[in-house]
N, C-alpha and C positions, 0 to 999 in steps of 0.2 A: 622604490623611494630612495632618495639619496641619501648618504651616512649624514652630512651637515642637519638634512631636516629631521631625523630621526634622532638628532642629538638634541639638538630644540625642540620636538617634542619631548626628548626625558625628560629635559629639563622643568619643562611643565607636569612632571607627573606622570605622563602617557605610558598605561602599563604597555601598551601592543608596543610604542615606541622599545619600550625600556623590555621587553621578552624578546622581541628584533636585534636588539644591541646583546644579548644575552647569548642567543643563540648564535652569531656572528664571531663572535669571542671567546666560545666557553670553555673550546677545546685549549686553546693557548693560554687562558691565563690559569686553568687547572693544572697542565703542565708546568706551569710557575709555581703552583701551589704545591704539589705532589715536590718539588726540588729544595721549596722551603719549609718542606714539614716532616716530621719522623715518620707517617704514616699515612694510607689514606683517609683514615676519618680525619686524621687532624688536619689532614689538606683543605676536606671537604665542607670542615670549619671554618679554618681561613680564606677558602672561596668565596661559602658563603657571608662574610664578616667584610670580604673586598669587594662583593659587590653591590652588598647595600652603603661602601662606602663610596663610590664608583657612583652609585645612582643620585647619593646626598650631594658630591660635591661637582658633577658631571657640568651643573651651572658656569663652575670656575674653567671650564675649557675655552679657548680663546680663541678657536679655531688655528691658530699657529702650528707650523710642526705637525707631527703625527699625532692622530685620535690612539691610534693603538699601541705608540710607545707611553702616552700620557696613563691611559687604561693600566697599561704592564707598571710604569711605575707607580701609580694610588696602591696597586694588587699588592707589590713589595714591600711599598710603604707601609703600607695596613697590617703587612706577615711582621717586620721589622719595629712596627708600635708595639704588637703586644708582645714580642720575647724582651723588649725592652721593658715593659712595664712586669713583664714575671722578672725581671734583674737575672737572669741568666746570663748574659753578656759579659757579664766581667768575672776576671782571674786578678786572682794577690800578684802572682808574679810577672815579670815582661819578660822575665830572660825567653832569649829566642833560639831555638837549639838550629843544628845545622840543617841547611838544606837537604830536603828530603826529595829522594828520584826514586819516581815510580816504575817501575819495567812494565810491560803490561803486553802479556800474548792475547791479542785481537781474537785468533782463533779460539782459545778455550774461555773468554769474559764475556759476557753477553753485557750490550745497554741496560739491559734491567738490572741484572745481576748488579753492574756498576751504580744503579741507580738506588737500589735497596741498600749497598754498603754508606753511601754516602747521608740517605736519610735516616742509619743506625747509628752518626757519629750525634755527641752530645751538641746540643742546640749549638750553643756558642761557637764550636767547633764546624758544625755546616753552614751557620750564616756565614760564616767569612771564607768557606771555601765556597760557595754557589756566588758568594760574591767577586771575589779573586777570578778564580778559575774558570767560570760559567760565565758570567756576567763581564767580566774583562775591568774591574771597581781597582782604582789604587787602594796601597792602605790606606793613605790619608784621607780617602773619600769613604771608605767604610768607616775609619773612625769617628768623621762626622756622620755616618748616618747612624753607626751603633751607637753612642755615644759612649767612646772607648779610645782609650792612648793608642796611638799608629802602631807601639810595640804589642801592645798585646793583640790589634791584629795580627800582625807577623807574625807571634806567637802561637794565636790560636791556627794559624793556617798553616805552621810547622805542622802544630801536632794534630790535625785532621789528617795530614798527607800520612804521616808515620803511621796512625791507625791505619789510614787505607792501605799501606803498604804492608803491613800484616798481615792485613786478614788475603790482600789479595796472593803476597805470598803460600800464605795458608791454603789459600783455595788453589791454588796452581801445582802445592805439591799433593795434595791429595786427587787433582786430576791424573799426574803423573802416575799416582801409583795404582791407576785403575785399570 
C-alpha cells in the first residue's frame, strides 16, 4: 500500500493505517526522542505524547514536501511544547561567555557515551544544542521556536558546550591514566 493512501486512511481513524505509519517511523523519530530527552523513559514519553499528536493532526498534511520531515517536525514540536510549558527554557541572564571548542579523540568517545553526556545537560541547555548543533536551527530560529531572546540562545549553547567539554575532558583523562 502506498504511503499517500495510508496517510488518508490515518486520517480517517484507520488503526492498521495508523500501526503501518507507526511501525515505518518508529525507529527515527524515537531516535529524535532519545536526543530531546534526559532519559529513556522520558523519551519514551515524548514519543509516545508525539505520536498521538502525529495521529490528531496527520489530517493537516498536505501532501507537499516530505511526510517524514513534516512527522520529524510535529515529534519536535510536541518535545519543544512541553519544556516550554514546564518554563524551563529561560535564564535571568544573556551574557554569552566565549566560544567554546571541543577537542574530541574519536578513538576513546563512543556515539552513546556522546549521546548520554548530551541528555545529562539541563533541559534548556540540550534543547538548544540538539538544535544548534544536530539539527543545523540558527539562533533566531530557535528563539522563535523556544520562545526565548537569540542571546540566551547563544547563551544557553555556550554553556552546553562548556559542560560537554568537561566532562569530556574529564573522561579522556581518566582514559589516560588506565
Amino acid at each position: 500500500m502506498g504511503l499517500d493512501k495510508l496517510i488518508k486512511q490515518c486520517a480517517n481513524n484507520d488503526r492498521k493505517a495508523q500501526k503501518e505509519i507507526y511501525q515505518l517511523f518508529a525507529g527515527k523519530l524515537f531516535s529524535i526522542c532519545l536526543k530531546y530527552s534526559k532519559n529513556k523513559q522520558e523519551a519514551q514519553d515524548n514519543f509516545q505524547d508525539g505520536f498521538v499528536t502525529i495521529f490528531d493532526k496527520i489530517g493537516q498534511f498536505n501532501f507537499k514536501g516530505s511526510f517524514e520531515g513534516w512527522i520529524k517536525r510535529v515529534m519536535v514540536n510536541t518535545i519543544l511544547l512541553k519544556y516550554r510549558k514546564k518554563n524551563v527554557l529561560s535564564i535571568v541572564t544573556e551574557e554569552i561567555p566565549d566560544e567554546v571548542v571541543v577537542d574530541i579523540d574519536d578513538d576513546e568517545i563512543s556515539l552513546d557515551y556522546l549521546l548520554n553526556l548530551i541528555q545529562e545537560l539541563p533541559e534548556r541547555y540540550r534543547m538548544v544544542f540538539n538544535l544548534y548543533v544536530l539539527d543545523g536551527h540558527s539562533h533566531k530560529e530557535i528563539a522563535i521556536m523556544l520562545q526565548i531572546a537569540e542571546g540566551t540562545s547563544k547563551s544557553n549553547l555556550a554553556r552546553a558546550r562548556g559542560i560537554l567539554k568537561q566532562k569530556i575532558e574529564i573522561h579522556q583523562e581518566s582514559q589516560q591514566s588506565v
